[in-house]
Every structure is written in structure tokens, then in C-alpha cells.
C-alpha positions as CSV (number, residue, x, y, z in Angstrom):
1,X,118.0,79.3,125.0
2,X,114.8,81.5,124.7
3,X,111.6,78.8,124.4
4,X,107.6,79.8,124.6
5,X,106.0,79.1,127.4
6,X,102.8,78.2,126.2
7,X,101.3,77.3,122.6
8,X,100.1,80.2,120.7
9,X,96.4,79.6,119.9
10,X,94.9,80.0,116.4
11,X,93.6,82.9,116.7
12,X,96.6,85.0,118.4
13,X,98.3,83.1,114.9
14,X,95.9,84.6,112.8
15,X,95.8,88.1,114.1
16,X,99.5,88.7,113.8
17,X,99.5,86.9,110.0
18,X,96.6,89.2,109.0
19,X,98.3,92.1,110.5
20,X,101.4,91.6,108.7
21,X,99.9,90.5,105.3
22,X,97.7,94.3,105.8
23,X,101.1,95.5,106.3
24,X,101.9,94.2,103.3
25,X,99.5,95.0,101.1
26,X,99.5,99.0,101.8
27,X,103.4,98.5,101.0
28,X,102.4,96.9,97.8
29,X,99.5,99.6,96.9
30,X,102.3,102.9,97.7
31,X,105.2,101.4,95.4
32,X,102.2,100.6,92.6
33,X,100.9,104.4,93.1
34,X,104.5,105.4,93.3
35,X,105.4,103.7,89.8
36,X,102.3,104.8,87.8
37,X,103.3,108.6,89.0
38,X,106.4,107.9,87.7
39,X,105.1,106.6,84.8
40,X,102.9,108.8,83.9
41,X,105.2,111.9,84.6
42,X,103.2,113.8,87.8
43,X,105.5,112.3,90.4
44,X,106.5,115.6,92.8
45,X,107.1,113.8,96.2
46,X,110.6,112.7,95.7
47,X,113.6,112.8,93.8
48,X,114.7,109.6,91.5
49,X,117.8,109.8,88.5
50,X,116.3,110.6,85.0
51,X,117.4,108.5,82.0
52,X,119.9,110.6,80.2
53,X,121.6,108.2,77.7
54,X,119.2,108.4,74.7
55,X,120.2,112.4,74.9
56,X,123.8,111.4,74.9
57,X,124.6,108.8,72.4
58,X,122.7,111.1,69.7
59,X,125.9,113.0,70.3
């Protein structure tokens, strides 16, 4: 079984934890950009389903 070696010190600890919370947080900031394009109808970058059923049921 795979074991450390060593103790990882506080600030090795820190440096991957701020890394992957930066990581994070651009993830975060894309899908909030992402929804207020969608939102707001200028979205060009990618393909997603349009909402068809109010068009339909009037039928």
C-alpha cells in the first residue's frame, strides 16, 4: 500500500488548496458568463437545445 514518506508542511498544503480553489473559481466565473449570455440572448460560442414547447402546445 502506497504511504507518504514525509509530512506535507503547511505551506506545500496551502499552495495546492489555493491552486485548486483558483481553479475553482475561474470555473465558477465561465459557467456565470456562460448563463448571463444565455440569458440575455448573445450567446454565439456554442450550441445548446431551445425551448420549443410554448410554440407547440398553442397548437
Amino acid at each position: 500500500m502506497a504511504v507518504p514518506k514525509k509530512k506535507t508542511s503547511k505551506g506545500k498544503r496551502n499552495q495546492r488548496h489555493a491552486t485548486w480553489k483558483g481553479k475553482a473559481a475561474v470555473a465558477a466565473q465561465k459557467a456565470l458568463s456562460i448563463g448571463k449570455a444565455v440569458l440575455s440572448g448573445r450567446a454565439q460560442g456554442f450550441v445548446y437545445p431551445i425551448d420549443d414547447e410554448a410554440d407547440d402546445s398553442e397548437s
